[in-house]
C-alpha positions as CSV (number, residue, x, y, z in Angstrom):
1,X,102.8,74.8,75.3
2,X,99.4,75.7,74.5
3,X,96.8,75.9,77.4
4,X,93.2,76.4,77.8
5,X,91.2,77.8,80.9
6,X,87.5,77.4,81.2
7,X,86.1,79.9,83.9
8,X,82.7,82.0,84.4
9,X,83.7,84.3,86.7
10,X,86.1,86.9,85.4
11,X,88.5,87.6,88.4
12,X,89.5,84.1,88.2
13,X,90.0,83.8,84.6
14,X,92.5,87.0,84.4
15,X,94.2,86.0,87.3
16,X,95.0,82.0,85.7
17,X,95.6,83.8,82.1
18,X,98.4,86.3,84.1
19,X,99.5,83.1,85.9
20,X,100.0,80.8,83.0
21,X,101.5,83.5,80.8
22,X,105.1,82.2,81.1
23,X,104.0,78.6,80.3
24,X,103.0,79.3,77.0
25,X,100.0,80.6,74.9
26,X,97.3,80.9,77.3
27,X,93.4,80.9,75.6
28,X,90.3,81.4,77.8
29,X,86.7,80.6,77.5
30,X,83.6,80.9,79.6
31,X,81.5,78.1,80.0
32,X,82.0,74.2,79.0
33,X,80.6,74.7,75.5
34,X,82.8,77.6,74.4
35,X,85.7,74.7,75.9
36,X,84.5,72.1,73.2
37,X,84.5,73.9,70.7
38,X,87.8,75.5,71.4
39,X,89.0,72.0,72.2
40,X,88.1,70.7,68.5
41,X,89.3,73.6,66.9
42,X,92.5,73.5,68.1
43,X,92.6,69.9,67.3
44,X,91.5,71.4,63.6
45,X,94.3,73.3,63.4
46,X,97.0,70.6,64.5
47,X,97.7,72.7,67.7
48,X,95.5,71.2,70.4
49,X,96.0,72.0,73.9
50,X,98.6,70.6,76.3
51,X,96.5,71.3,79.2
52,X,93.0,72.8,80.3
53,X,91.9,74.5,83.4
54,X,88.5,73.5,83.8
55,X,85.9,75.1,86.5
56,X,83.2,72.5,87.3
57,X,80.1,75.0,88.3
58,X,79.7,77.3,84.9
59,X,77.1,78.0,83.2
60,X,75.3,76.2,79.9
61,X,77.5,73.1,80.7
62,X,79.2,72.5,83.5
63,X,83.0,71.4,83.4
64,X,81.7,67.9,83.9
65,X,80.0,67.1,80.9
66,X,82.4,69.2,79.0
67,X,85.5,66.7,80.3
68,X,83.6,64.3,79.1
69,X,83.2,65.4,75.5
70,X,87.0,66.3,75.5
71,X,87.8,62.9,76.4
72,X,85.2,61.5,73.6
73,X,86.7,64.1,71.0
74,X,89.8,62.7,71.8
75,X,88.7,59.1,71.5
76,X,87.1,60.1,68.2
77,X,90.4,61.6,66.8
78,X,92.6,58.6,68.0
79,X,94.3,59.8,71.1
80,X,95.7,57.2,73.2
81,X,95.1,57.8,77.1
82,X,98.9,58.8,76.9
83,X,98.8,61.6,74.6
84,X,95.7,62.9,75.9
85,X,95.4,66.5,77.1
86,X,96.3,67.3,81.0
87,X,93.0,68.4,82.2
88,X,93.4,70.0,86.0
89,X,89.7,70.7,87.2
90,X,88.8,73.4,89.6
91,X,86.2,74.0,91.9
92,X,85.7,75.0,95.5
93,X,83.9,72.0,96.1
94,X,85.7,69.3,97.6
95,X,83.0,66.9,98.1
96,X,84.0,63.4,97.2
97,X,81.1,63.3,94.2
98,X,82.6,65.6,92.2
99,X,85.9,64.4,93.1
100,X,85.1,61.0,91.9
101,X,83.0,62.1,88.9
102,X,86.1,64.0,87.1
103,X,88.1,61.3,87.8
104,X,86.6,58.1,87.3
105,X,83.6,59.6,84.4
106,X,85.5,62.1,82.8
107,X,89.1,61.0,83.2
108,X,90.5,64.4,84.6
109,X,93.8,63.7,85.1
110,X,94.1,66.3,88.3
111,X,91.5,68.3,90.2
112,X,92.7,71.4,92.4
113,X,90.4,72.8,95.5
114,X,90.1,77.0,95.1
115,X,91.3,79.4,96.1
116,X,93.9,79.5,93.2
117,X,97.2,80.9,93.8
118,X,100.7,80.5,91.7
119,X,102.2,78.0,94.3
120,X,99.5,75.8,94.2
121,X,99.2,76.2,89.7
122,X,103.4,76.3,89.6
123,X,103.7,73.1,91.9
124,X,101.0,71.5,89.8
125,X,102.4,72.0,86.1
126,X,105.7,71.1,88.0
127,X,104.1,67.6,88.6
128,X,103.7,67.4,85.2
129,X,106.9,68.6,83.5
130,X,105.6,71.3,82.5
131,X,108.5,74.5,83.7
132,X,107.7,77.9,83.6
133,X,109.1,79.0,80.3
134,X,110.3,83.0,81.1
């Protein structure tokens, strides 16, 4: 499995790579633009990501607007809304804007309330079939 995690802050993103280690190869980027272009070149190389981690507060673009553009990439390649990638977004706000906005506008197909830790990651990747693969 091939995974992607978009965080700024760098406590967060070594603790989700150390996490997500026995799930397969992890890859991590900073901001929503470093996650596009990840994204597409991945999709370049015929290995695109099973799932992202995506952070909604980052900066240059926020994980938002960079959902957005994954979804449109994936539109633009011919992904059908069953094959698309599993995008959990992050955040430590709860509010019910940025609730709705991933899923409604950008399609996220979870969204997980921080703190992080490896129940709440291993229950979620359990939801979606994806075992831990030691």
């Amino acid at each position: 499995m091939r995974i992607l995690v978009v965080e700024d802050d760098f406590g967060s993103r070594r603790m989700m790579q150390k996490l997500l280690e026995s799930y397969g190869d992890v890859d991590v980027v900073v901001d929503g633009e470093e996650a596009v272009e990840a994204f597409r070149l991945a999709w370049e190389e015929s290995k695109p990501y099973d799932i992202v981690f995506m952070d909604i507060m980052m900066p240059k673009m926020d994980g938002q607007e960079a959902l957005k553009r994954l979804r449109a990439y994936e539109r633009e390649v011919g992904v059908k809304p069953t094959g698309e990638a599993k995008v959990i977004m992050t955040s430590v706000l709860e509010d019910p804007k940025n609730v709705i906005e991933a899923y409604y506008d950008g399609a996220a197909t979870s969204y997980l309330v921080k703190p992080l830790d490896r129940e709440k990651i291993e229950a979620e990747l359990e939801r979606f079939g994806f075992p831990p693969a030691r």
